[in-house]
Residue, then its C-alpha position, 0 to 999 in steps of 0.5 A: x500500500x502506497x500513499x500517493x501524496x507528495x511530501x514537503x522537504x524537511x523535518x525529522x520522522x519518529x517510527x515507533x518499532x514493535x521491539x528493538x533491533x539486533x545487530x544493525x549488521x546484515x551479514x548477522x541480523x535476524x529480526x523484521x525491525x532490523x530490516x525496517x532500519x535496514x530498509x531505510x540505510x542498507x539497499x540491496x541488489x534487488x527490491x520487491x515491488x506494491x506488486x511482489x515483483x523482483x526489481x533491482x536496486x543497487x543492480x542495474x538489470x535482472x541477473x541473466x542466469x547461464x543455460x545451465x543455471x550455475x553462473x549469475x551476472x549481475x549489473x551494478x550502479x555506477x552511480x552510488x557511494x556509500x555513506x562513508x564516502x566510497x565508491x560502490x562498484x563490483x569489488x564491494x559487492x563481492x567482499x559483501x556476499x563473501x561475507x555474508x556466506x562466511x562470516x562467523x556466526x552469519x544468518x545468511x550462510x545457509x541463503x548464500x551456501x550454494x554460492x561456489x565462487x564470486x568474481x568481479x569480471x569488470x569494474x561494475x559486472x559481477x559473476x557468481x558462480x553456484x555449486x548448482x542450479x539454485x532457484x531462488x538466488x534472485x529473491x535471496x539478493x533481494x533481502x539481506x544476502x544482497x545488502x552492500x557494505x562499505x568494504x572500508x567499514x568492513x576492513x576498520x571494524x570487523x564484527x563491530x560494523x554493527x556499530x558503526x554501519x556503513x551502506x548505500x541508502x537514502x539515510x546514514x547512521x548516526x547513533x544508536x541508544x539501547x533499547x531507546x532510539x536509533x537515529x539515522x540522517x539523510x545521506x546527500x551523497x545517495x544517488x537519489x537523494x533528490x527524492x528524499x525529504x526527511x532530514x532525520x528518521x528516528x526509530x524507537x523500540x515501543x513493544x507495548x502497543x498501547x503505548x505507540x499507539x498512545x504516542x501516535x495520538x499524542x504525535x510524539x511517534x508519526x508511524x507506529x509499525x507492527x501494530x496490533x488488531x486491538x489497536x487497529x480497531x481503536x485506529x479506524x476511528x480516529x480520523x488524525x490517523x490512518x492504516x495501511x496494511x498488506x497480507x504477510x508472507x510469513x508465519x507465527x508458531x511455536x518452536x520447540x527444542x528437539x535438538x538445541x545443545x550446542x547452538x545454531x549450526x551445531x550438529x543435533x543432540x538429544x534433549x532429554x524432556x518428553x517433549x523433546x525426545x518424543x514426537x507424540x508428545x509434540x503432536x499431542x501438543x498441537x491437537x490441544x490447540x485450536x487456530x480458529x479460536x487463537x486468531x478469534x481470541x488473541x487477534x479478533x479474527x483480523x489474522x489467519x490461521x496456518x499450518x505450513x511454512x508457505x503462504x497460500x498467496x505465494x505465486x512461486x508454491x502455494x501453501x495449505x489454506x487456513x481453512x485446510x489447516x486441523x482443527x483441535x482434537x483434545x482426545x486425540x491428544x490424551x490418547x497420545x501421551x498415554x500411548x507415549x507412556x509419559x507422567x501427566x501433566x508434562x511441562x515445560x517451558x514456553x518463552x515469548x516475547x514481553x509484549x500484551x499480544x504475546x502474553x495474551x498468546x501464552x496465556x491463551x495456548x496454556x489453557x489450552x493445552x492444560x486441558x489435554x494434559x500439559x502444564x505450560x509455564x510462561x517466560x516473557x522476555x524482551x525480544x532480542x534477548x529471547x533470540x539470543x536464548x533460543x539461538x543458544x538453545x536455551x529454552x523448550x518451547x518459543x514463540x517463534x516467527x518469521x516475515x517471510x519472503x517472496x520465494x518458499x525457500x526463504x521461508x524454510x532452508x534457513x529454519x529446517x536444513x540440519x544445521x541450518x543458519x537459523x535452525x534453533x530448533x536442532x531439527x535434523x532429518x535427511x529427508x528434509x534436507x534432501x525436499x529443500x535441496x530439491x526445491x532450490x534447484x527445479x526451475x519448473x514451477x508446478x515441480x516446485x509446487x509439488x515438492x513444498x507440498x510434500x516437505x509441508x507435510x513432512x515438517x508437519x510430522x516433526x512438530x519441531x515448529x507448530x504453524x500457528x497463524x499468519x499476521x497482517x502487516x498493519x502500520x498506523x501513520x499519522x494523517x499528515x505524513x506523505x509517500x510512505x510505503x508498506x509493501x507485502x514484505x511487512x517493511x516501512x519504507x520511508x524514502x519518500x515520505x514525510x510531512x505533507x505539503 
């Protein structure tokens, strides 16, 4: 959704996030406020359109892909510095992907682990070469895998670039207050600084959303991002705000612990619980919980429900429809922890983040789950430090979530291959592995359909991630800001917006 209306120049915009951000470095960042920031000061190769297309960005053209599916070329600007003053060209865009693929601890290793070699064969031209054909390499380019870095900021602070953050944007970086402000100004060295009118983004960590909404109507914030059904309702009769909104790609569930010993990219142990070791345990789980009732209760129906990694609008693979997705089934459930042989009630953990909505989700699913048989304790926590919990392994159950991507693969690989960059759950199964392997190299869309089919059902049977339900992107503005965009990838784009003329 885009506003149309043209913004006079200057002033200083303040966006109140749902949480605060993680590293402000992309070859590590995780959370969908991160990429809000990051949309605002780090551009990518590739962007996605209102429409969900791929269109290029710091690139100058789609990448031609060889015959053989193995070498990518990808044009680049010729026109863009970086906010410390360098010059982007091919050689900054191959340090940055070798990077992003290599780097310690990186959350884009298993997007870019395909990559076999990167090369610029001119001073704007830049050759990757695959290990094998890889379908979505396109769509990966188009998120945080392809956001240049300053070479010279990489080459001065190493794994400290989340402090000093240097990229190609129509904002830089200025300063960062924990759990406070992150504040950027415009950049007058942007290629496109022209269309650009706000001096000054500030974006502040709210996680309460009464209070950003609070703060919209009091105008000390102007955009209020992730906002919440209840605050949405209250929002459609305030005519000093408006509401832009766009149907996710992503999904929200509960992972569960099934092999986190060691941490994210570590080979799978046992975890000794019953809900842990024991795929009945996990299943009896999920038939206590009913979705329908989840989105009605928590969510005034205004989300819904899932069951599958993929989205039932994705172009590329359609996913399970929530009207597909299994209903409760309390006996069933009963039925499988006696067959499981365990001592009831089982408890166990379930870590969420310290917001009212998910609080009210905890509370919600523990009921729930009482009646089956579960005893279901709660430990909020704020969000960045739950994500360093789970990464670690930490926990038994947590609220996890993911914004979602253009292509299915960006909704899985990262999450379900054994050892995945993003596997906090320590899943590790050779058939899944083999299914999301598939699926990055059949270029034939109904193939493709097929296979996320069949790896949807065998995710599915693990357990290991409960698909619960599927958010809107809701974002409530001020009605005199102008040119702002919310698109399907639930990010604030503020570029061109700012105070109406």
């Amino acid at each position: 959704m885009a506003d149309a209306r043209e913004a006079r120049d200057g002033g200083t915009l303040t966006v109140a996030l749902a949480s605060d951000p993680d590293k402000l470095d992309p070859s590590l960042a995780q959370t969908l406020v991160g990429r809000t920031v990051f949309a605002s000061m780090c551009e990518k190769l590739y962007d996605s359109d209102e429409d969900g297309q791929l269109v290029p960005q710091l690139a100058t053209e789609l990448p031609e892909i060889s015959n053989d599916g193995r070498t990518v070329t990808i044009p680049v600007r010729e026109d863009a510095t970086f906010s410390d003053g360098t010059k982007l060209d091919a050689d900054a865009v191959v340090t940055s992907l070798k990077r992003h693929r290599d780097i310690a601890g990186s959350a884009r290793a298993t997007e870019l682990g395909p990559v076999d070699s990167v090369e610029a064969t001119g001073p704007y031209t830049v050759e990757i070469t695959l290990k094998q054909p890889y379908t979505p390499l396109p769509t990966v380019l188009a998120d945080r895998a392809g956001m240049v870095l300053s070479p010279k900021a990489i080459a001065k602070y190493g794994k400290n670039f989340t402090n000093h953050p240097s990229c190609v944007g129509p904002f830089k970086y200025k300063e960062r207050v924990g759990g406070d402000r992150i504040v950027l100004v415009k950049d007058d060295r942007y290629y496109d600084a022209d269309a650009v009118h706000l001096d000054r983004v500030i974006y502040k960590p709210i996680p309460d959303g009464n209070v950003r909404l609070a703060n919209l109507r009091s105008g000390d914030v102007q955009i209020g991002d992730q906002m919440t059904p209840v605050e949405v309702s209250s929002v459609l009769t305030d005519p000093k705000l408006k509401l832009f909104n766009s149907p996710s790609m992503g999904y929200q569930g509960i992972g569960i612990n099934v092999g986190n010993t060691k941490g994210l990219g570590e080979k799978p142990g046992r975890i000794d619980t019953p809900l842990g070791s024991d795929v009945r345990v996990r299943e009896a789980f999920e038939k206590s919980l009913d979705r329908k009732l989840i989105n009605k209760i928590v969510f005034q129906g205004m989300y819904e429900p899932a069951c599958g990694p993929v989205s039932p609008q994705s172009a590329i693979a359609p996913g399970v429809r929530p009207s597909e997705c299994p209903g409760r089934d309390v006996a069933g459930a009963r039925k499988l922890l006696k067959e499981a042989g365990v001592k009831t009630p089982v408890r166990f953990e379930y870590t969420i983040n310290n917001t009212p909505e998910d609080i009210r989700l905890g509370q919600v699913v523990q009921s729930m789950a009482k009646d089956a048989g579960f005893q279901v304790s709660l430990r909020p926590m704020e969000y960045a430090s739950m994500l360093e919990e789970t990464d670690s392994g930490r926990y038994d159950a947590f609220r996890s979530g993911w914004s979602g991507r253009l292509d299915p693969d960006g909704n899985i690989a990262s999450f379900l291959t054994t050892r995945g960059a993003m596997n906090a759950y320590g899943l590790g199964d050779a058939k899944i592995d083999e299914l999301i392997a598939r699926g990055r190299t059949e270029g034939d869309q109904g193939e493709r359909a097929e296979i996320y089919r069949e790896l949807t059902e065998k995710v599915n049977a693990e357990h290991a991630l409960v698909y619960l339900y599927r958010q809107k992107n809701y974002v409530v503005a001020g009605k005199d800001i102008a040119g702002l965009r919310v698109y399907g990838d639930g990010l604030v784009r503020v570029k061109s917006a700012g105070y109406a003329r």
